[in-house]
C-alpha positions in Angstrom: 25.9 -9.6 1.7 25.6 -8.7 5.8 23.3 -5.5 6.1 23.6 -3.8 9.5 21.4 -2.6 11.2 20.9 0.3 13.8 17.9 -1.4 16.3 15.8 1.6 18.3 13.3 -0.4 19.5 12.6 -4.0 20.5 9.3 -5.3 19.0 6.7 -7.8 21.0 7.2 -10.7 17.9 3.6 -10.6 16.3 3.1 -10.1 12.5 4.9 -6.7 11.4 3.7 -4.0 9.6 6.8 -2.2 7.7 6.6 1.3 6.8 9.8 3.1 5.1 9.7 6.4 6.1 11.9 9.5 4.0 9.9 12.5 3.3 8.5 14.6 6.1 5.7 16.1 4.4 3.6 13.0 3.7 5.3 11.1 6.9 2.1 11.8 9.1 -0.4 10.9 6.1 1.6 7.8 6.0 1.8 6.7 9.5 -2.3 7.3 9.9 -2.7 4.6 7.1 0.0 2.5 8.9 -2.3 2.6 12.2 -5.5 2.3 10.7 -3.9 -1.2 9.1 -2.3 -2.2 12.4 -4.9 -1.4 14.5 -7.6 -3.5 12.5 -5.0 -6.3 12.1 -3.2 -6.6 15.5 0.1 -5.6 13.8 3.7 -4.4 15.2 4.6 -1.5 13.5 7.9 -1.3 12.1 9.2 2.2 10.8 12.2 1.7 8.6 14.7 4.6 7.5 17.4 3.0 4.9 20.7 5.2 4.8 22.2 4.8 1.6 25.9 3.9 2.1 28.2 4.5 -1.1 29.9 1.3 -2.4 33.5 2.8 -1.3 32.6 2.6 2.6 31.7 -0.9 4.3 28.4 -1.0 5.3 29.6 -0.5 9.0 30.0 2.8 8.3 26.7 3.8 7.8 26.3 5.4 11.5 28.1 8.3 10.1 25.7 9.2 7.1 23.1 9.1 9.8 21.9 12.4 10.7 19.6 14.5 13.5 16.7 14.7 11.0 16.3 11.2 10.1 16.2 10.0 13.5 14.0 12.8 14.5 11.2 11.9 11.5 11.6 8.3 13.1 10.7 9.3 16.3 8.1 12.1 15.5 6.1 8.8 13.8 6.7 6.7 16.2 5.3 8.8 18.4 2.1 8.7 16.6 1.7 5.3 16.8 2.5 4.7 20.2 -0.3 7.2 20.8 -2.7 5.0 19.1 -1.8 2.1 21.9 0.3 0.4 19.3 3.5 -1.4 19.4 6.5 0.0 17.5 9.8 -0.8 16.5 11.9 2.0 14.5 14.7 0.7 12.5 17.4 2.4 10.6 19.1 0.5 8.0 22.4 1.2 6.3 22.1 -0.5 2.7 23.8 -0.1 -0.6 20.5 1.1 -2.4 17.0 1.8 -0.5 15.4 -1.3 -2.2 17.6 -3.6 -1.4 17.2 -1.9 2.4 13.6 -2.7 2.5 13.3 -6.0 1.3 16.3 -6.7 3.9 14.1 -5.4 6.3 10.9 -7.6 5.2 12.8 -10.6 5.6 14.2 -10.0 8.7 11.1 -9.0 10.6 9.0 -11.3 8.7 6.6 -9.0 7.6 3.0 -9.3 6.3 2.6 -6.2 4.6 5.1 -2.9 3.4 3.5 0.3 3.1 4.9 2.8 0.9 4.2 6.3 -0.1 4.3 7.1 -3.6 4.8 10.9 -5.0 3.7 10.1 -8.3 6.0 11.8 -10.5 5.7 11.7 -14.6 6.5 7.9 -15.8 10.1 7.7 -17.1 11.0 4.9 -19.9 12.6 2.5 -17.6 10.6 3.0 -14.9 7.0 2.5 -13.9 6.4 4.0 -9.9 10.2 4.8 -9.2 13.2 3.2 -9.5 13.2 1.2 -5.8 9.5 1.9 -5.8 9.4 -0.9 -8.7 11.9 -3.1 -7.5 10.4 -3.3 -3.8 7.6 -4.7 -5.8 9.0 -6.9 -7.7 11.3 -8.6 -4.8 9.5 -7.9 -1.8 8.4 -11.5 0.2 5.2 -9.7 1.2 2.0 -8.2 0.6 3.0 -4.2 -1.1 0.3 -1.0 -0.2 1.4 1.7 -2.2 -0.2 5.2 -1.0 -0.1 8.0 -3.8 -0.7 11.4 -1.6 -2.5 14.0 -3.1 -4.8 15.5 -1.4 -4.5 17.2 2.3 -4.5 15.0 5.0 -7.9 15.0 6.3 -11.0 12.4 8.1 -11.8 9.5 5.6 -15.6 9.4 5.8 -16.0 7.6 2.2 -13.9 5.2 0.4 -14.2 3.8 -3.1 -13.2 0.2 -3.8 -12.9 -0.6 -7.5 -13.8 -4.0 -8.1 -12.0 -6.8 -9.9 -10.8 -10.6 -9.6 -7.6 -11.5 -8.8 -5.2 -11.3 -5.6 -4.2 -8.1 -6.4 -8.0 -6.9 -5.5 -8.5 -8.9 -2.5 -5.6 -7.1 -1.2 -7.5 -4.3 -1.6 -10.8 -5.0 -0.5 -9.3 -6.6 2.9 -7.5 -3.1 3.1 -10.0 -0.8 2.4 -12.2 -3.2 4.9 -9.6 -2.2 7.8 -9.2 1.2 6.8 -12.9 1.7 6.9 -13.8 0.0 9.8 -11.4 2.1 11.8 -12.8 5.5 10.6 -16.0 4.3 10.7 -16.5 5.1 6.9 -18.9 4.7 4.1 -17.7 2.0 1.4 -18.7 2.0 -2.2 -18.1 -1.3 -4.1 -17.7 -0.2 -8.0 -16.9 -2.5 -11.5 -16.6 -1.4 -14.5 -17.9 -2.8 -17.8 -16.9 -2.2 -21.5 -20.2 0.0 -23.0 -21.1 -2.8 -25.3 -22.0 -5.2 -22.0 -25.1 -7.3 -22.3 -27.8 -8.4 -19.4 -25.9 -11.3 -18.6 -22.4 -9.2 -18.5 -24.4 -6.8 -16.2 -25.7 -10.0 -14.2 -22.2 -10.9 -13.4 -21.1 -7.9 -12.2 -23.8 -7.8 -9.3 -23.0 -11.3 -8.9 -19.1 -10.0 -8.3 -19.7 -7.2 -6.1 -22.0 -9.1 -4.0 -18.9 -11.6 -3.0 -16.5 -8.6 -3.1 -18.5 -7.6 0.0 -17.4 -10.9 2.5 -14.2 -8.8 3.9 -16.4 -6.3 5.0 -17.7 -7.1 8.0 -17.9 -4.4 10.9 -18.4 -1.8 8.1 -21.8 0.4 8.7 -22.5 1.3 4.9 -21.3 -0.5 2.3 -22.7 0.1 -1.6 -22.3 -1.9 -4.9 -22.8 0.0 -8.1 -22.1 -1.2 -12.0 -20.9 1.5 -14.5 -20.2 1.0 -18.6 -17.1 2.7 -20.1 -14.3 1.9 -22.4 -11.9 3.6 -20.1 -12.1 2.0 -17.0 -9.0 4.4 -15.5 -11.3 7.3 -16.7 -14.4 6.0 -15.3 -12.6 5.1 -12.3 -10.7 8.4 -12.3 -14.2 10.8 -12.6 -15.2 9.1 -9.5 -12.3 9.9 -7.2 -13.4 13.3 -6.6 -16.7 11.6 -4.7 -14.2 9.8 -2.3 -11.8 10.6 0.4 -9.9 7.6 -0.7 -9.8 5.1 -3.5 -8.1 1.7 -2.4 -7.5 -0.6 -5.8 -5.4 -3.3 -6.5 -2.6 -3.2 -8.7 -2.9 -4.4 -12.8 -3.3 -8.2 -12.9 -0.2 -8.9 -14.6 2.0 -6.6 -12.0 2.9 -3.2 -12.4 6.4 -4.3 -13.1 6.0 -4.3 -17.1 6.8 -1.1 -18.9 4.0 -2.0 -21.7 1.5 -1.7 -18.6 1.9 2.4 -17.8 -1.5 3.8 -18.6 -3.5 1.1 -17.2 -5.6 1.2 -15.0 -4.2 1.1 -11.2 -1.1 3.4 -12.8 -3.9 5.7 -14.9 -6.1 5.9 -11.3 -2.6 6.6 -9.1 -1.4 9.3 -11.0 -4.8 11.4 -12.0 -7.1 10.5 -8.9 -8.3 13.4 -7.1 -8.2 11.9 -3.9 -5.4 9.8 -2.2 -4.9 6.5 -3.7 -4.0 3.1 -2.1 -2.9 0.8 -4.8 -2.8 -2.9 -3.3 -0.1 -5.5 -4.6 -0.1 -9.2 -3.5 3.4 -11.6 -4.8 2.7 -15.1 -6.5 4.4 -16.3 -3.8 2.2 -14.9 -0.6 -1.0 -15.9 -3.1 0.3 -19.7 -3.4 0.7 -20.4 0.0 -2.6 -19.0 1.2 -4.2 -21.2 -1.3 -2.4 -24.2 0.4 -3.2 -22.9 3.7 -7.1 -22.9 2.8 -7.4 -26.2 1.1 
């Protein structure tokens, strides 16, 4: 199916950050993650607005749902990041669902990572973030950040980095890496193990964080620590309030399962104290970077 599209800006063809962009109370907490990323990264930015056009009406016909507001929120980011002495591009998008508009929009600028905002509303049975929320994960071609807003906007000075293997964490680490370099903030590298752990459980651990700290070069202050707990959302959870930001990555097996609400990156999003960047890498993307390092 042909999506059109309404082009605002023409960008300079480098890798592309996309950032959907709806509600105008998180918008500007939003775009400051979006330019911390960039910024670190050399990225375009691409701010996307998907217009929702009803299955009655040809998808041509999406300039007439558009309204003063929209465009207005669009340029009112955009504006932010042009200020920062980045590149933008600001896109709206007339698609049958705002899903299906984003992962059109992935494709078509070839984008390295989406960055969505999250409002972290009570689980439901058949959904796990939000209904496009989960199926932007599951579909998109590209690395997913997901921010959960809760607290006021503010300076990040400290940033917690929960610890873990997989693809889904080095997302994060390389993220909270970029994000802390460009606020010049403290990093603290934290694993958790079950309370029944032995020396040599404890010996990997250090052994863990010490190679979760390669991303982080640049940073000023960077520390490890080990805690014990059955509950790693809870211990994960009671540190929050420490941080100005908690960057993890998503549950290994995805967050697309409905048996997975209640672990740990969807415990951590919803009851952090601080704002929450939850880090999401596709099979796909993982495979070919192991091909491209062999």
């Amino acid at each position: 199916m042909t999506v059109h599209t309404k082009q605002m800006n023409a960008n300079t063809g480098r890798g592309a950050l996309l950032v959907p962009v709806a509600n105008p109370e998180t918008a500007d907490r939003l775009t400051d993650t979006a330019i911390d990323l960039a910024s670190d990264r050399s990225l375009d930015v691409v701010l996307l607005h998907v217009v929702e056009v009803p299955a009655q009406l040809p998808l041509s016909e999406g300039t007439r749902l558009v309204d003063d507001e929209e465009e207005a929120l669009l340029s009112y980011a955009a504006r932010s990041v042009r200020e920062a002495g980045l590149s933008v591009d600001r896109r709206i998008r007339f698609a049958r669902d705002t899903a299906t508009g984003i992962v059109g929009a992935a494709e078509e600028h070839g984008a390295e990572t989406i960055l969505m905002g999250w409002r972290g509303r009570p689980p439901r049975r058949d959904v796990v973030l939000g209904s496009y929320l989960d199926r932007v994960l599951k579909n998109a071609p590209c690395d997913v950040l997901v921010k959960r807003i809760r607290a006021p906007g503010g300076p990040i000075d400290s940033v917690l980095v929960p610890v873990a293997r997989g693809a889904h964490n080095e997302l994060a680490r390389e993220s909270a890496a970029s994000i802390a370099r460009q606020n010049d903030a403290s990093v603290l590298l934290l694993h958790v193990l079950p309370a029944n752990s032995d020396d040599s459980d404890r010996e990997r651990a250090w052994t863990l964080l010490r190679e979760a700290r390669s991303p982080f070069d640049g940073v000023a202050e960077i520390d490890e620590g080990v805690t014990e707990s059955d509950h790693v959302a809870g211990a994960i959870t009671d540190r929050t309030s420490e941080y100005d930001l908690t960057v993890l990555g998503a549950t290994e097996e995805g967050l697309l399962h409905r048996k997975l609400l209640g672990t740990v990156s969807d415990g951590v999003g919803r009851h952090a104290e601080n704002t929450v960047l939850i880090a999401h890498r596709p099979l796909s993307r993982t495979s070919r970077l192991a091909r491209l390092v062999r």
